[in-house]
C-alpha positions in Angstrom: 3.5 26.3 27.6 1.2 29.2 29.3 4.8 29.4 31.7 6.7 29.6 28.9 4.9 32.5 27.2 4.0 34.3 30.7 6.8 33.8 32.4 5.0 34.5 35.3 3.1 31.9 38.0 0.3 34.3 38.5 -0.5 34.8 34.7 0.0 31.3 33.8 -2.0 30.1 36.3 -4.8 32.5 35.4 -4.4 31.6 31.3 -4.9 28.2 32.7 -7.9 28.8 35.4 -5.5 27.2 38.1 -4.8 28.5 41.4 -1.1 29.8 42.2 -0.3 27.5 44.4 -1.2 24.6 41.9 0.5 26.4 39.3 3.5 26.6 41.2 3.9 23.2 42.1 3.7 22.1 38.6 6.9 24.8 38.0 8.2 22.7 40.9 7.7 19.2 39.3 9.1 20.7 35.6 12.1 22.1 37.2 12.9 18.3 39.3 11.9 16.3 35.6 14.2 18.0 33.2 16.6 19.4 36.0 16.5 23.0 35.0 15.3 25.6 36.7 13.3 27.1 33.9 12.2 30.2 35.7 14.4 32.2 37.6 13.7 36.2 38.6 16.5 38.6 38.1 15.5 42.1 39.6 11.9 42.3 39.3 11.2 40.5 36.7 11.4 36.2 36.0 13.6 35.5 32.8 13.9 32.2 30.9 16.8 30.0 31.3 18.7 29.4 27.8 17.0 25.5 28.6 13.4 27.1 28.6 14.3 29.2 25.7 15.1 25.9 23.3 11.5 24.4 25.0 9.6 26.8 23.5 9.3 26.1 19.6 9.2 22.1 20.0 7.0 22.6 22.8 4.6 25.0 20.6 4.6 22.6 17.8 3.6 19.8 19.8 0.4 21.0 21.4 -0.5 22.1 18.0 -0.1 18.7 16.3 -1.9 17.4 19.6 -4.9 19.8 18.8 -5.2 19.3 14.7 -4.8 15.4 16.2 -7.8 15.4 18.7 -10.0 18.0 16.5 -9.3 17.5 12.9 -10.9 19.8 10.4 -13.7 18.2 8.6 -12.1 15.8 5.5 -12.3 18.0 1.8 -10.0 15.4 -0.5 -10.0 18.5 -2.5 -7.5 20.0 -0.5 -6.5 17.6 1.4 -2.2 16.6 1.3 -1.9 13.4 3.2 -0.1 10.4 1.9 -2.2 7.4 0.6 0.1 4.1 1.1 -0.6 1.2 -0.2 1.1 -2.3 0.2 1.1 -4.6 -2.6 3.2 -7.1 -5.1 5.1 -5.1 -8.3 2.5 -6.8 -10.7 -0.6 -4.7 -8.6 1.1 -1.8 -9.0 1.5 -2.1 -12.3 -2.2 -2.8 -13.4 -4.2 -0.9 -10.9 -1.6 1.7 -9.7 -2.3 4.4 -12.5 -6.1 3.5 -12.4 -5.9 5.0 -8.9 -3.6 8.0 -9.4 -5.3 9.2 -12.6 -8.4 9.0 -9.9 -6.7 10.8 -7.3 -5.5 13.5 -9.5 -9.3 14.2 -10.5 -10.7 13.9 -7.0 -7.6 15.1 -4.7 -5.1 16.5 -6.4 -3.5 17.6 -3.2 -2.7 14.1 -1.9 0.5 12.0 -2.7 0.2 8.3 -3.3 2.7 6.3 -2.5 3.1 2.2 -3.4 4.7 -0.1 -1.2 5.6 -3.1 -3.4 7.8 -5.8 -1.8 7.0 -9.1 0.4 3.1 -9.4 1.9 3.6 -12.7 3.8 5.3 -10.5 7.0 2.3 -10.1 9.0 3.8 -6.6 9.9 2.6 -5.3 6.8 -1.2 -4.5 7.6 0.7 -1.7 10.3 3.8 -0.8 9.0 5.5 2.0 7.2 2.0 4.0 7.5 0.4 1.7 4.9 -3.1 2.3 5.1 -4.4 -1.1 2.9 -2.9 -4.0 1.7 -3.9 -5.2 -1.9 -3.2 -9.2 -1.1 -4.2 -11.8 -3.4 -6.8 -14.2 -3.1 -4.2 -16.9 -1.8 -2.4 -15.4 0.8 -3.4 -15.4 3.8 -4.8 -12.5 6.2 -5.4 -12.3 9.8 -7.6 -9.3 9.4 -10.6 -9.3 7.3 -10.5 -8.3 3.5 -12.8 -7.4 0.9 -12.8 -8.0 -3.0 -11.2 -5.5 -4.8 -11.0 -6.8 -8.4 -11.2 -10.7 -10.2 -8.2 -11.9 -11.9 -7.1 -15.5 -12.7 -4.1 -17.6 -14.5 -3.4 -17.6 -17.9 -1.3 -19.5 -20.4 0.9 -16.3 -21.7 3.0 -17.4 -24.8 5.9 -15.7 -27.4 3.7 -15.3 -30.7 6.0 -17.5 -32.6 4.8 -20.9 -30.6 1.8 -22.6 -33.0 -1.7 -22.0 -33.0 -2.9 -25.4 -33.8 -2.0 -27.1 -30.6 -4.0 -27.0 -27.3 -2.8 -25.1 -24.2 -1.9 -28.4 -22.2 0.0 -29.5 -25.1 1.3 -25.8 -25.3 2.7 -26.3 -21.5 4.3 -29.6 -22.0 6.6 -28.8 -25.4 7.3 -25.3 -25.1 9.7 -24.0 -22.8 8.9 -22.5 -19.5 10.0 -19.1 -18.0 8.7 -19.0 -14.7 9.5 -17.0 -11.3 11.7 -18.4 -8.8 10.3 -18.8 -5.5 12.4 -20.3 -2.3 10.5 -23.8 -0.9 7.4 -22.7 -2.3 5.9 -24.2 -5.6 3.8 -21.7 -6.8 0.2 -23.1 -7.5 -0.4 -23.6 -11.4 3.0 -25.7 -11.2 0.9 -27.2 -8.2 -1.6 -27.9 -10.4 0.2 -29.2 -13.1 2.3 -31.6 -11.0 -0.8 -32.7 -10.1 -2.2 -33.3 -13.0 1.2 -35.0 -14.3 2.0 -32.8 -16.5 5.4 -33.0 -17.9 7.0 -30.0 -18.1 10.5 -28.2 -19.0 11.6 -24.9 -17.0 14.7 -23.3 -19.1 14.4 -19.7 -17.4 13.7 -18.3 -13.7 13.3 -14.8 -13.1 12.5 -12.9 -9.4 9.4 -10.8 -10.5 6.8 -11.8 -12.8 6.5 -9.0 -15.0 10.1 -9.9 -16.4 8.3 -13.4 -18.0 6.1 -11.4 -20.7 9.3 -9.0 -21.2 11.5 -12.1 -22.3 8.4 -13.8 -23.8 7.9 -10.8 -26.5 11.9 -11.7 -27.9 12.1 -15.6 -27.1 10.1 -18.9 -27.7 8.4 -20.1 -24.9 5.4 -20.0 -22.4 5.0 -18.6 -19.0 1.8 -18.7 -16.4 0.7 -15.2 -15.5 -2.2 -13.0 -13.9 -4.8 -12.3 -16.6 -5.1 -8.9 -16.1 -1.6 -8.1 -16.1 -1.0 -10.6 -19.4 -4.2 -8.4 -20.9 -1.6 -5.5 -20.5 1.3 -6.7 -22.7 -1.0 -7.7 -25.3 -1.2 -4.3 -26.6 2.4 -3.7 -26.4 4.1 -7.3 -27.6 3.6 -10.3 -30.2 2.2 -12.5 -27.5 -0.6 -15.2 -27.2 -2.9 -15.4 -23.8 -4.8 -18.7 -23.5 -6.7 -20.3 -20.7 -4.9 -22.1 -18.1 -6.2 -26.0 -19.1 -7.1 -27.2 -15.7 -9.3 -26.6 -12.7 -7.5 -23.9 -10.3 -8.8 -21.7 -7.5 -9.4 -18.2 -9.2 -6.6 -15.4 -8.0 -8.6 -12.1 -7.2 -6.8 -8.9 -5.5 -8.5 -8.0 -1.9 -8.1 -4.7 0.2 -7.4 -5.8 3.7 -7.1 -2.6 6.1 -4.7 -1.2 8.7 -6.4 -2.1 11.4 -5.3 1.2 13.0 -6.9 3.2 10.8 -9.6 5.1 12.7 -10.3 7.9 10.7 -13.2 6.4 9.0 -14.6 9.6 7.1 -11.4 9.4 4.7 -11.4 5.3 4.6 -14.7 5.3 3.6 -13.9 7.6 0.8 -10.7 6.0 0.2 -12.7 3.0 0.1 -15.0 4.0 -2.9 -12.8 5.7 -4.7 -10.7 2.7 -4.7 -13.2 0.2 -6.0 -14.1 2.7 -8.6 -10.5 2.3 -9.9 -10.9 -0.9 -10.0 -14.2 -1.1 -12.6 -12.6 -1.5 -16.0 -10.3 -4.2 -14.4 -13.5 -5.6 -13.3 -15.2 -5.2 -16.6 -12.3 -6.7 -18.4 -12.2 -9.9 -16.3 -16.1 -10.1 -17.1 -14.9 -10.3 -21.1 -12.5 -12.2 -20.7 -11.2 -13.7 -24.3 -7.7 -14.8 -25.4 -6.2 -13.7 -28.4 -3.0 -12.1 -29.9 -4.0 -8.6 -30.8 -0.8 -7.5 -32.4 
């Protein structure tokens, strides 16, 4: 750059406290790399070739990214812009994402937040797309470690039409199912109740799970759903939430990091401020009751 803006070997190498001849056989090894002669003198004077003259800008910009890269200023989230991405299924998003952003707006109301729902199984997840956490649940598998972000658990979720005075395993064998459709995996309350030999009848498959309390607010039938997200339609539909009737490993949400992620000032804060989003999710688990409150 300092023979860009000089355009002179003496003054560049003096910007740069090299000697001349150093200076000039870096000219030499830029002119042999991008096969331009860069620098070429006309009269007295050394003029830019139209190549040099398009180097400049780009050239600029990158040293200047390079030094906000190595020296960062110090991390203020109240004026800090940067993205926040997070990885995670369509039925996270829906509980905890505005937890977070009503968060963010209060504490950084500079920075964008930006939720990455789709597939978690790829281990290319944890890295890609500049995702800075994952929000996996309890039963998937990591190969990086993972903390517990909030509890969560299945639940019987039923239309409000189905009876009150039978029990939730008799609830699961005579009402209709509405479940999601997953390819050569059985997902594990159906594990569970296959192992239990539980007869059951599946009338309806759908590809996300917050379609089964959509259909279950208009027709008859039962579905198995996250707690927390079945505690959500509650107060928007007719719709009964009992407990799942048999033993089954509980189905919390973990963060699991980029391991990339270096800057540990803003995780650390990211951190916290995450968790914190996470309390009346936490608090709501803890109070867990079932009951149809429309």
């Amino acid at each position: 750059m300092a023979l860009l803006e000089e355009r002179s070997v003496t003054h560049a190498a003096s910007r740069v406290n090299l000697s001349q001849p150093a200076m000039s056989h870096a000219l030499k090894r830029l002119r042999t790399l991008l096969g331009d002669e860069l620098l070429v003198r006309q009269g007295g004077a050394m003029l830019l070739t139209p190549r040099a003259e398009k180097l400049i800008e780009p050239v600029r910009r990158a040293l200047n990214e390079s030094v906000r890269a190595l020296n960062p200023p110090p991390f203020n989230p109240h004026t800090d812009s940067r993205t926040i991405t997070l990885a995670l299924t369509t039925s996270t998003a829906f509980v905890y994402g505005p937890l977070l952003r009503k968060l963010l707006d209060e504490r950084a109301p500079q920075m964008h937040l930006q939720l990455q729902t789709g597939d978690l199984s790829d281990p290319s997840v944890y890295t890609a797309n500049g995702v800075d956490a994952v929000l996996l649940s309890e039963g998937l598998r990591s190969p990086y470690a993972r903390e517990r972000l909030y509890d969560d658990h299945w639940v019987v979720l039923t239309s409000g039409d189905v009876s009150r005075d039978r029990t939730p395993a008799q609830v699961l064998e005579e009402e209709p199912h509405i479940r999601v459709a997953t390819e050569g995996l059985q997902l594990r309350p159906y594990e569970t109740l296959d192992r239990e030999g539980v007869t059951y009848t599946v009338r309806q498959t759908v590809t996300d799970y917050l379609l089964i309390p959509h259909f279950l607010a208009i027709i008859r039938g039962v579905g198995l759903h996250r707690f927390q997200v079945a505690s959500e339609f509650l107060h928007r539909d007719p719709l009964r939430m009992l407990p799942f009737p048999y033993p089954i490993a509980p189905l919390g949400i973990d963060i699991v990091w980029n391991p990339w992620l270096t800057d540990d000032v803003f995780k650390n804060w990211l951190r916290e401020l995450m968790i914190e989003a996470a309390e009346p999710l936490q608090r709501r688990a803890a109070g867990v009751h079932y009951r149809v409150t429309r």
